[in-house]
N, CA, C and O of each residue as an XYZ file, in Angstrom:
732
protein
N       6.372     24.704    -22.865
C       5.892     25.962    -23.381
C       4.642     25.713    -24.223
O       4.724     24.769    -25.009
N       3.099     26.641    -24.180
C       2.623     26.198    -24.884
C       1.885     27.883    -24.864
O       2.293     28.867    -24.247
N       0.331     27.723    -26.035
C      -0.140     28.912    -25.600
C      -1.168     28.893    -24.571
O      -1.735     27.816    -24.383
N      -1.528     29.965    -23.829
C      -2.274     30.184    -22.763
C      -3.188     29.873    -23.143
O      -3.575     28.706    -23.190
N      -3.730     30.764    -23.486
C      -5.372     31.308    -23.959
C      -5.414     31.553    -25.646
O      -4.572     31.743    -26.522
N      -6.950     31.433    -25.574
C      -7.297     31.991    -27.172
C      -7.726     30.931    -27.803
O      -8.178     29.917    -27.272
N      -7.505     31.283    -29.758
C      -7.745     29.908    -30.112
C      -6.934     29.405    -30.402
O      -7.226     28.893    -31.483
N      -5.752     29.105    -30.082
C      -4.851     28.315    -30.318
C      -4.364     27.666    -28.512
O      -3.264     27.207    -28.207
N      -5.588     27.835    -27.577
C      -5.544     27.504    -26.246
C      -4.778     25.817    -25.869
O      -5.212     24.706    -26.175
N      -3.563     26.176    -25.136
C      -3.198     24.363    -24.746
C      -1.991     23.974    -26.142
O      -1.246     22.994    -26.148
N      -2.065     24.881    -27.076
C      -1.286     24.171    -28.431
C       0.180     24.041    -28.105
O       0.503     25.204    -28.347
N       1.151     23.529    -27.777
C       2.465     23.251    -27.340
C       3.294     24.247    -28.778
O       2.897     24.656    -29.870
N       4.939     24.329    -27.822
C       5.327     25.618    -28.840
C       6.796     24.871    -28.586
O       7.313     24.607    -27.500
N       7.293     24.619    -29.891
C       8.875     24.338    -29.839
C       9.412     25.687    -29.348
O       8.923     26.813    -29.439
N      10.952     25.108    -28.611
C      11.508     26.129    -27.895
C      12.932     26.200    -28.857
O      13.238     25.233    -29.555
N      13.473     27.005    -28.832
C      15.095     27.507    -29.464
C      16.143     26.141    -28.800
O      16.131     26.052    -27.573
N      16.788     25.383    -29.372
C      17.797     24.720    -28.725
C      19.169     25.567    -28.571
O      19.876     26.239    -29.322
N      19.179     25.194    -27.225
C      20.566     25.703    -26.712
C      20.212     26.903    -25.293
O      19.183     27.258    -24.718
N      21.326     27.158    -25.193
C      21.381     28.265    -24.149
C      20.907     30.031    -24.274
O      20.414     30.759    -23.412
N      21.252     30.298    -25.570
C      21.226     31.901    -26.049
C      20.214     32.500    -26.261
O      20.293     33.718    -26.418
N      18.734     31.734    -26.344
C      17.913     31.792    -26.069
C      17.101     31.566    -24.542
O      17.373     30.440    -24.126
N      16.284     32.236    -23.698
C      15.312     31.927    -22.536
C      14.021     32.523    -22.771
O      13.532     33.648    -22.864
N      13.644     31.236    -22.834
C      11.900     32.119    -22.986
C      11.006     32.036    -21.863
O      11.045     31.197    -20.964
N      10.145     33.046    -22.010
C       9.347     33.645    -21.200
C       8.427     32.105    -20.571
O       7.765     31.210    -21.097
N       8.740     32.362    -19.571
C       7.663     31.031    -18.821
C       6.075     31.464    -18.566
O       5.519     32.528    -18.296
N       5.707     30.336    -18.750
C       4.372     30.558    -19.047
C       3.544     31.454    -17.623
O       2.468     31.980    -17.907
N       4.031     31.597    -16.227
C       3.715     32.639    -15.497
C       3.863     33.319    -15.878
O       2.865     33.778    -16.434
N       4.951     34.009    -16.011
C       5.392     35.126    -16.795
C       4.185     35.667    -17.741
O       3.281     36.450    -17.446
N       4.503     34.878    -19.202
C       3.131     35.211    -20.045
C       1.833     35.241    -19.394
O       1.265     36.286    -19.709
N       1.411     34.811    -18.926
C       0.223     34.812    -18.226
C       0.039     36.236    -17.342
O      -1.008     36.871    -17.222
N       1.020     36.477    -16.907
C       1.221     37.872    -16.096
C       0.959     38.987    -17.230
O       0.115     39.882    -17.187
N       1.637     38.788    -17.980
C       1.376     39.740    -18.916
C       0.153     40.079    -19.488
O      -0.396     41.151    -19.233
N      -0.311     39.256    -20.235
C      -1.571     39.299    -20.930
C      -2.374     39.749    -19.867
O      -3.025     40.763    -20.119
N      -2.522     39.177    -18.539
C      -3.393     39.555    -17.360
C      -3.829     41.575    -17.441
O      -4.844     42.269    -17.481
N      -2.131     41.805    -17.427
C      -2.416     42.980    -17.388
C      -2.638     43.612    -18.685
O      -3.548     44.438    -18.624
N      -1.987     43.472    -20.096
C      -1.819     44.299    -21.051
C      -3.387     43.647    -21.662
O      -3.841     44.433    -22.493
N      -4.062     42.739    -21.505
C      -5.408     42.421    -22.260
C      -6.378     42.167    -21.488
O      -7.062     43.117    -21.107
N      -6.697     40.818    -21.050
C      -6.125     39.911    -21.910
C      -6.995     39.295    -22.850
O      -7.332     38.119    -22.713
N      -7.406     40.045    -23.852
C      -8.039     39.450    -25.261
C      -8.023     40.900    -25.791
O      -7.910     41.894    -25.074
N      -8.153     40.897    -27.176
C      -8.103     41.799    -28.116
C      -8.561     41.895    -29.170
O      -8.206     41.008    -29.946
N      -9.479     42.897    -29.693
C     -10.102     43.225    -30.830
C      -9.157     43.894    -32.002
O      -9.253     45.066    -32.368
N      -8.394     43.103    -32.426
C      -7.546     43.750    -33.452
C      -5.899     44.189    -33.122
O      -5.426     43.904    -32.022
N      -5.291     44.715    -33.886
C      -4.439     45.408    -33.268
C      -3.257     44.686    -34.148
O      -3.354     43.594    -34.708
N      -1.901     45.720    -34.135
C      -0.585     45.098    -34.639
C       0.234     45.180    -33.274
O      -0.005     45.828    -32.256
N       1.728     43.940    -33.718
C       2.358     43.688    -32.415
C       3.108     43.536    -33.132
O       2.992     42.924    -34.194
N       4.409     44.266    -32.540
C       6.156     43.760    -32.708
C       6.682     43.115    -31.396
O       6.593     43.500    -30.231
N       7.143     42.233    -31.834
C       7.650     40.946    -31.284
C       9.308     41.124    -31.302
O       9.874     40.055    -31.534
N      10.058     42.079    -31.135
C      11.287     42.614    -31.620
C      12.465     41.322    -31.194
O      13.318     41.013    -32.026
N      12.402     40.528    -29.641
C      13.443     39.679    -29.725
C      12.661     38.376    -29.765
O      12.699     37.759    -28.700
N      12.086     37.913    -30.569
C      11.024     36.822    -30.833
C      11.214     35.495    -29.920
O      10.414     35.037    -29.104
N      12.834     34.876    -30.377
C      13.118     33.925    -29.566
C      11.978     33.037    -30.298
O      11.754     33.331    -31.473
N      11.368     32.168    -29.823
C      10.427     30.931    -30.024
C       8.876     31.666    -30.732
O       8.013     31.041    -31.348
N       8.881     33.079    -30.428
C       7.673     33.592    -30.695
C       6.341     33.192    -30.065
O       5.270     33.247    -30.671
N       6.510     32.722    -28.604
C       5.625     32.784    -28.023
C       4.648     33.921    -27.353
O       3.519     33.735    -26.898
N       5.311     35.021    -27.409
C       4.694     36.069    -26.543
C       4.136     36.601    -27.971
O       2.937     36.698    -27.708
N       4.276     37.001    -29.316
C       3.774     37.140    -30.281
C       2.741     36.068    -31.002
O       1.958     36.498    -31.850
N       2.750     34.886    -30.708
C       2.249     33.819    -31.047
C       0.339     33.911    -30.021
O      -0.785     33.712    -30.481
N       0.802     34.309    -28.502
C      -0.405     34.339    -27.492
C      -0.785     35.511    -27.907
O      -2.000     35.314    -27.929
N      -0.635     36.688    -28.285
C      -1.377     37.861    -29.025
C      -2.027     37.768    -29.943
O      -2.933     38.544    -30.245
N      -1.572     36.494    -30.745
C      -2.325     36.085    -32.222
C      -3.468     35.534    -32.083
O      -4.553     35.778    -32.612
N      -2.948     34.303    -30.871
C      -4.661     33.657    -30.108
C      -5.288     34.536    -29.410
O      -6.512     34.412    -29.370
N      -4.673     35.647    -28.675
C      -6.418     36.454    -28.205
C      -6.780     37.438    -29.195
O      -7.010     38.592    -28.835
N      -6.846     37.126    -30.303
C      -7.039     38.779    -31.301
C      -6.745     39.571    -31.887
O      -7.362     40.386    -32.574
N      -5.078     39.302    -31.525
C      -4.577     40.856    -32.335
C      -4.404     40.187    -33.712
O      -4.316     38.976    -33.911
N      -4.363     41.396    -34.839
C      -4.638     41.048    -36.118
C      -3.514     40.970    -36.681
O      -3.533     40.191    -37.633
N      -2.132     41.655    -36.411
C      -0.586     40.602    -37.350
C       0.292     41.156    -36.025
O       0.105     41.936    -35.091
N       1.462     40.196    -36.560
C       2.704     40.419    -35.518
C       3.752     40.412    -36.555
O       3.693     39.477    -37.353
N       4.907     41.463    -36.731
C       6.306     41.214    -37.045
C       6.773     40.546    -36.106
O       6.352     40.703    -34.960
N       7.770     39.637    -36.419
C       8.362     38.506    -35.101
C      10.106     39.300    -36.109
O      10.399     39.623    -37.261
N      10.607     39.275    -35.090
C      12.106     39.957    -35.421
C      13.097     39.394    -34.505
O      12.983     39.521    -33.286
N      14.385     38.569    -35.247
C      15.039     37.709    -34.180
C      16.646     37.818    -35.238
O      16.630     37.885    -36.467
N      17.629     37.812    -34.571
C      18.955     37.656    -34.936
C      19.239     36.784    -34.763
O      20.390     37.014    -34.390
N      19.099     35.543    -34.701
C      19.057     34.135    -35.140
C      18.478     33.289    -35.722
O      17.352     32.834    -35.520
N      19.355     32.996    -36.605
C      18.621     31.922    -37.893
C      17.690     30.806    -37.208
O      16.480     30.690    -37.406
N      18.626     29.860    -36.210
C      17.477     28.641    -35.763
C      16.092     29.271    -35.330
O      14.958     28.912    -35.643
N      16.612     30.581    -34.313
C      15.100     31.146    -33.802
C      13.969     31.528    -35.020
O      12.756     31.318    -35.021
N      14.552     31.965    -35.725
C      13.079     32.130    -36.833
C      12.777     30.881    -37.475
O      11.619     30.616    -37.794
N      13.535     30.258    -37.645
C      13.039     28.863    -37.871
C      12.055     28.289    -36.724
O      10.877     27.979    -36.907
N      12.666     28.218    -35.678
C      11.717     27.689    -34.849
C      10.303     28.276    -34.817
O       9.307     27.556    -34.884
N      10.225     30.235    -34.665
C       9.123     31.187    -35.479
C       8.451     30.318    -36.177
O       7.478     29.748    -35.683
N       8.873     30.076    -37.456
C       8.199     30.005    -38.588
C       7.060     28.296    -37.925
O       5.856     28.043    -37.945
N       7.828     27.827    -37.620
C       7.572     26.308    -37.274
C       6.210     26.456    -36.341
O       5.089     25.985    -36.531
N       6.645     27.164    -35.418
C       5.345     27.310    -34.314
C       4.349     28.214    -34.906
O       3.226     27.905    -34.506
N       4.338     29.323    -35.794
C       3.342     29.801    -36.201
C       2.468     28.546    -37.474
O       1.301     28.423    -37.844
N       3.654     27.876    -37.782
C       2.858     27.273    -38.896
C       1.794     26.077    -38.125
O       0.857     25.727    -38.842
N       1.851     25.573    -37.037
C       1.752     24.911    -36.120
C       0.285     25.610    -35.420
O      -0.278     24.868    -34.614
N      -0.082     26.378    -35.560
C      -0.891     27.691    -34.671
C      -1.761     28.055    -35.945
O      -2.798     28.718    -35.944
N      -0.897     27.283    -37.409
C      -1.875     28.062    -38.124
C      -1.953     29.875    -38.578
O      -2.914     30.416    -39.124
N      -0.983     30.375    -38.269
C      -0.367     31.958    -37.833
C       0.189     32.466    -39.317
O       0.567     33.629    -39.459
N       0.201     31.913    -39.949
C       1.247     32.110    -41.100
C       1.143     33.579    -41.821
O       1.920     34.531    -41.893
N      -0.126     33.333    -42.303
C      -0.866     34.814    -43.216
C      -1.055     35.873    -41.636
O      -1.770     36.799    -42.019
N      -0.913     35.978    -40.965
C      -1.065     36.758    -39.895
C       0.265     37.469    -39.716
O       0.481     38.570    -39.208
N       1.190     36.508    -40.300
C       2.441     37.550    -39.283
C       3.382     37.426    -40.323
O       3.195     36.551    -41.169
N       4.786     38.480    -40.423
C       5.916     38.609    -40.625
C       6.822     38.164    -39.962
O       6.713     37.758    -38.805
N       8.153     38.200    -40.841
C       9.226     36.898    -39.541
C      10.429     37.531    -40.278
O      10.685     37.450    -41.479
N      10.923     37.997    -39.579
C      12.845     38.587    -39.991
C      13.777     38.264    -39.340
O      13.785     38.358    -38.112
N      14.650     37.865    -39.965
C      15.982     37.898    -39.094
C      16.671     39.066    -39.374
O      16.904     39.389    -40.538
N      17.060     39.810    -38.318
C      17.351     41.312    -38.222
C      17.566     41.135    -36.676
O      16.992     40.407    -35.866
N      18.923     42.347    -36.493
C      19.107     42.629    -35.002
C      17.786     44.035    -34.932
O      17.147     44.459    -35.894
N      17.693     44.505    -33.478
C      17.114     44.809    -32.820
C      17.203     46.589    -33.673
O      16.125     47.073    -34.017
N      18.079     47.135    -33.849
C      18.326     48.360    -34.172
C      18.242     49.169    -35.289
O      18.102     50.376    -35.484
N      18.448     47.505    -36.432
C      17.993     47.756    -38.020
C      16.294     47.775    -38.123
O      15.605     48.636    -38.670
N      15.778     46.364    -37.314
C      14.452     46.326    -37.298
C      14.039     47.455    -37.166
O      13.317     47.779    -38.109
N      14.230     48.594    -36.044
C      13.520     49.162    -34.973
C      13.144     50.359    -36.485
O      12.051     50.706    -36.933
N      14.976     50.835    -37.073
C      14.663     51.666    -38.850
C      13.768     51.224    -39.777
O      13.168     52.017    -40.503
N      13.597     49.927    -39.839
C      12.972     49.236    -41.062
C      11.416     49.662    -40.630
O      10.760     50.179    -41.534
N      10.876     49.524    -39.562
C       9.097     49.408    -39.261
C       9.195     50.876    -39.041
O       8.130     51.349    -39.437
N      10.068     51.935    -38.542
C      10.078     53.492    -38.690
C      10.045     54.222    -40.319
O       9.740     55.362    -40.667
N      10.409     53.257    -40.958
C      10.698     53.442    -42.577
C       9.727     53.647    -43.220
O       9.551     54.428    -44.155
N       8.709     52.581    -42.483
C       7.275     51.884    -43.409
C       6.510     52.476    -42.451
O       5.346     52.089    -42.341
N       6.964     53.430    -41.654
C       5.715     54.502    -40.771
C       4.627     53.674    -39.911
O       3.603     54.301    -39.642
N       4.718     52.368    -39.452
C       4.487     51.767    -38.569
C       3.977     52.325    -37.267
O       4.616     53.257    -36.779
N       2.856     51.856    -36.610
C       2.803     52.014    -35.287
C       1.890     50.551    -34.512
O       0.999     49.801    -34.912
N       2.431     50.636    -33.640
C       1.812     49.233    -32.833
C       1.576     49.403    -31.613
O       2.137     50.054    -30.732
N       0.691     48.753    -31.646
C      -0.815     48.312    -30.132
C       0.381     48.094    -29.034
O       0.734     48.887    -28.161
N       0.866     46.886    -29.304
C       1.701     46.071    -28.388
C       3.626     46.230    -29.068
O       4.119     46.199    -30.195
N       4.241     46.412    -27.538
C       5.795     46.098    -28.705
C       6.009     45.220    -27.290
O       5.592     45.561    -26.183
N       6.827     43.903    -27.633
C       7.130     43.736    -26.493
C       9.269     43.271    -26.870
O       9.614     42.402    -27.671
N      10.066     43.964    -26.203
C      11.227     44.112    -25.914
C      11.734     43.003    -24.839
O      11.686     43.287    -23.643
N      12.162     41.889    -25.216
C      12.824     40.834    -24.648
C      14.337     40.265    -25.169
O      14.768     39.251    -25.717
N      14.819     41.416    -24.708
C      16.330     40.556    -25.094
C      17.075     39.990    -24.441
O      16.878     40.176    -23.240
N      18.511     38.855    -24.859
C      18.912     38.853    -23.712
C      19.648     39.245    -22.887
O      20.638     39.791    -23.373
N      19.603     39.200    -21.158
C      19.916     39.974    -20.446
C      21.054     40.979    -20.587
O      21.087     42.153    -20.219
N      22.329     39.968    -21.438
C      23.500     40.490    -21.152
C      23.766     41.655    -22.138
O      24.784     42.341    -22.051
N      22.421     41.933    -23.465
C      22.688     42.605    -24.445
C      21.580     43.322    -24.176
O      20.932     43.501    -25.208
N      20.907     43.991    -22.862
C      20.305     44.641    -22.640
C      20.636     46.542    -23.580
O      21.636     47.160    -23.214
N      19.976     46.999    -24.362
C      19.659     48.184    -24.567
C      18.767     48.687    -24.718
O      18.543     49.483    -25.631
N      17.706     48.209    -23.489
C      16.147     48.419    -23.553
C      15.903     49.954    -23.567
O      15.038     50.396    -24.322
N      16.840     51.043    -22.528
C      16.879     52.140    -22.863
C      16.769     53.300    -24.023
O      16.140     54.329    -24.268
N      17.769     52.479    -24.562
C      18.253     53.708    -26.243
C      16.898     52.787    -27.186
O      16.571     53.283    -28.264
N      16.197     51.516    -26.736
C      15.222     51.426    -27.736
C      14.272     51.974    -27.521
O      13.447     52.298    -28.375
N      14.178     52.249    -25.980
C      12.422     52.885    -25.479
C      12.940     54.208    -26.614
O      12.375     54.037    -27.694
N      13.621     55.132    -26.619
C      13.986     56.479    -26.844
C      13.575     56.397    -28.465
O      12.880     57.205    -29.080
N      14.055     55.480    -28.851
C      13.828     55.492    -30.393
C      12.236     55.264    -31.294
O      11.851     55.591    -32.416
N      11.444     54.338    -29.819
C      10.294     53.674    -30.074
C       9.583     55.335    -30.067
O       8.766     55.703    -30.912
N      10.095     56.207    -28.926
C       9.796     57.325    -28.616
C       9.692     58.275    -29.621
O       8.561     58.631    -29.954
N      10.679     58.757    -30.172
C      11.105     59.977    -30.733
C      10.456     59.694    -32.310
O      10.138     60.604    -33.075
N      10.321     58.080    -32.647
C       9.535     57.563    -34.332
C       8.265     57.806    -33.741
O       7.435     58.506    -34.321
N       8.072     57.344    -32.764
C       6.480     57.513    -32.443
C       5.805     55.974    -32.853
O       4.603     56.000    -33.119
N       6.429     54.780    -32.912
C       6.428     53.278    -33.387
C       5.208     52.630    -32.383
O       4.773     51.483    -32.490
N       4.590     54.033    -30.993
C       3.747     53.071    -30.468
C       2.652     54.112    -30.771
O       2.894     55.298    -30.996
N       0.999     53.364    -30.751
C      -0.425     53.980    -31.218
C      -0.388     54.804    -29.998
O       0.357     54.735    -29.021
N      -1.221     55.484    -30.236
C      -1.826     56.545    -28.685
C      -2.342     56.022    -27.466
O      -2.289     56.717    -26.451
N      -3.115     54.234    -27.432
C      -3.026     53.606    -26.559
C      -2.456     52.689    -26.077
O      -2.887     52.011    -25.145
N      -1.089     52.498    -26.819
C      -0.464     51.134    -26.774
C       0.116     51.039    -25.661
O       0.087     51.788    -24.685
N       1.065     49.335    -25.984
C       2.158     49.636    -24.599
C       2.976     48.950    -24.902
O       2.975     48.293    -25.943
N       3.861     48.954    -24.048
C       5.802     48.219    -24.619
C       5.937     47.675    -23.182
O       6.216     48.312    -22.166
N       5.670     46.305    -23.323
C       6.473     45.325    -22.505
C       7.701     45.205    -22.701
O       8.244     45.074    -23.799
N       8.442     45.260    -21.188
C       9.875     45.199    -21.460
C       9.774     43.875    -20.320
O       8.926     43.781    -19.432
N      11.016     42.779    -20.647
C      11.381     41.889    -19.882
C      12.677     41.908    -19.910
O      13.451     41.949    -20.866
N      12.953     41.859    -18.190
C      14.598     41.985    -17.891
C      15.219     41.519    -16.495
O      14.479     41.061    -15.625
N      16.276     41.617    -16.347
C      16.718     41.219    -15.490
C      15.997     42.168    -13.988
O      15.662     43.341    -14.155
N      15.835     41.495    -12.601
C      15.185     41.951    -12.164
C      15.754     42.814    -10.959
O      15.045     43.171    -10.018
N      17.100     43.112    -11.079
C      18.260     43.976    -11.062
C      18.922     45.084    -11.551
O      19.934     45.731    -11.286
N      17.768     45.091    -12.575
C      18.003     46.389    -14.121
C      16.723     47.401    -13.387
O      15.563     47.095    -13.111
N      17.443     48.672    -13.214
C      16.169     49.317    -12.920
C      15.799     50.575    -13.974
O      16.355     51.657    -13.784
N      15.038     50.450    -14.867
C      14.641     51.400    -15.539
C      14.241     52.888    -14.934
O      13.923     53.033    -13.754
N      14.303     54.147    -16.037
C      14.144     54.743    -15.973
C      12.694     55.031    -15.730
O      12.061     54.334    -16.523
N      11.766     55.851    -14.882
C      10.190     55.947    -14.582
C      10.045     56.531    -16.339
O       9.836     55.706    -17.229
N      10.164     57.767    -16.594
C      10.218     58.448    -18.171
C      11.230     57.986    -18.957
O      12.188     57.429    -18.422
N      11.178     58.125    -20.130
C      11.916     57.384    -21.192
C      11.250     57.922    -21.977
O      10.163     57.445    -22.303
N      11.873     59.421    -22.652
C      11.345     60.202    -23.799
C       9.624     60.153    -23.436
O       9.130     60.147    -22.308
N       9.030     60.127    -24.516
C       7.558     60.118    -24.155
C       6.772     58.965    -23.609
O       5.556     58.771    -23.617
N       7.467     58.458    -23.274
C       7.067     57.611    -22.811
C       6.880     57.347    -20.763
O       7.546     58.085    -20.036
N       6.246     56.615    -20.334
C       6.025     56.746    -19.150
C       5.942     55.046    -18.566
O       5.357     54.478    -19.488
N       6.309     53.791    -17.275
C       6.356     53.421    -17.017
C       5.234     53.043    -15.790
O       5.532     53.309    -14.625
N       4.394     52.635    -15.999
C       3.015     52.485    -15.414
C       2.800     51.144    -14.482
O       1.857     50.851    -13.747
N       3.966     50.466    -14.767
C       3.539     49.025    -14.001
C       4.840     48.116    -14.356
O       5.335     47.745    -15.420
N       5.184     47.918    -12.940
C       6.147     47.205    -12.404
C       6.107     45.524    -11.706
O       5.793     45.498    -10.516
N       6.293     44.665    -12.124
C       6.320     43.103    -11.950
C       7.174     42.604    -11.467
O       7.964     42.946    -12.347
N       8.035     41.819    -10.514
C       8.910     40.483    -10.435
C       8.190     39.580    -10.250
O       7.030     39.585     -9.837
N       9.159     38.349    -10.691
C       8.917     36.921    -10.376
C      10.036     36.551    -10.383
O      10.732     36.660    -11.393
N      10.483     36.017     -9.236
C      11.823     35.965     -8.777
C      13.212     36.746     -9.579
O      13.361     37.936     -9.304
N      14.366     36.013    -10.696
C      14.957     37.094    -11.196
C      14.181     37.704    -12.657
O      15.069     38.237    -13.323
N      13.423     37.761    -13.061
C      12.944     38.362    -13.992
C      11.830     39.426    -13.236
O      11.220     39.387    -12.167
N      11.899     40.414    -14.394
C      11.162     42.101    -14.179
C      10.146     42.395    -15.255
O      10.421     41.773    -16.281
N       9.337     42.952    -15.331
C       8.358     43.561    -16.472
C       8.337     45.024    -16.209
O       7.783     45.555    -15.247
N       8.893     45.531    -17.010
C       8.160     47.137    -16.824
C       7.385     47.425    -18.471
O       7.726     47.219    -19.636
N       6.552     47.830    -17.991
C       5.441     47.905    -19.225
C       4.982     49.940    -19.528
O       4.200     50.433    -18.716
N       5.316     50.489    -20.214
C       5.082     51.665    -20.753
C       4.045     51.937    -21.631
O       3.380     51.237    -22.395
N       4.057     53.049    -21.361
C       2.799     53.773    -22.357
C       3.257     54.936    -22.800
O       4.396     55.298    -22.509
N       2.515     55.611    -23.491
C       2.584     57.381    -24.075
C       1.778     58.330    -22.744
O       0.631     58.351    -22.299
N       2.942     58.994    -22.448
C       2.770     60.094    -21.178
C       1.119     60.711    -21.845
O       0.504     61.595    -21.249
């Protein structure tokens, strides 16, 4: 695992030990950024299932200006903290350990909105649904943003999801991207 692009281009990224974690392979990332950038003049990003914080970590190297990284595991924000410090990332970003649902209240609290959200949990605790709805109804994304979702590639999302709208569809073998915007 390392980062793609940017300035932190080629920099290697500790991964989560164990199983409960899977992170995004570097096709994958690469797919992404392809479409959602790939470089950026500014911008905030929630990183909601962080894991290793690579997909928040490659937003930091093309530009965007902070990331909340949000993970329900202690080693994983450790590992967070480790690879941003590693990247140099530190003053750039926030790092919580928080599940997915408190976070989602806490950045709705502080009236938050973000460029990028990207939604990676894992498979088996999929509630990418009831979060699009919530990202929805707070209004947690800017007027041009977008919400990467990564999932099983067997999960078929809804096209609408509150105000939201589903614009672009990905596999790579079992993994899926559906990526949203504001209708």
């Amino acid at each position: 695992m390392r980062v793609i692009s940017g300035s932190c281009k080629g920099r290697p990224l500790k991964a989560v030990p164990g199983v409960g974690t899977r992170p995004t392979t570097d096709k994958v990332k690469e797919s992404i950024f392809n479409i959602i950038g790939p470089f950026f003049e500014g911008g905030q990003v929630l990183d909601l299932y962080a894991g290793s914080g690579g997909l928040g970590i490659e937003a930091l190297s093309r530009g965007i200006n902070q990331v909340i990284f949000v993970d329900q595991s202690y080693k994983a924000i450790e590992i967070v903290q480790q690879n941003l410090k590693s990247c140099q990332f530190e003053e750039r970003a926030e790092v919580y350990r928080n599940d997915a649902k408190r976070a989602l209240k806490a950045v709705s609290k502080r009236e938050m909105k973000f460029d990028v959200i990207f939604l990676d949990p894992p498979y088996a605790k999929q509630r990418l649904e009831d979060e699009l709805v919530f990202i929805s109804e707070n209004e947690l994304l800017s007027k041009q943003g977008v919400i990467v979702t990564e999932h099983d590639a067997s999960v078929q999302l809804n096209q609408m999801i509150g105000s939201l709208t589903c614009y672009r569809q990905e596999k790579y073998g079992d993994t899926a991207i559906s990526i949203y915007k504001n209708s």
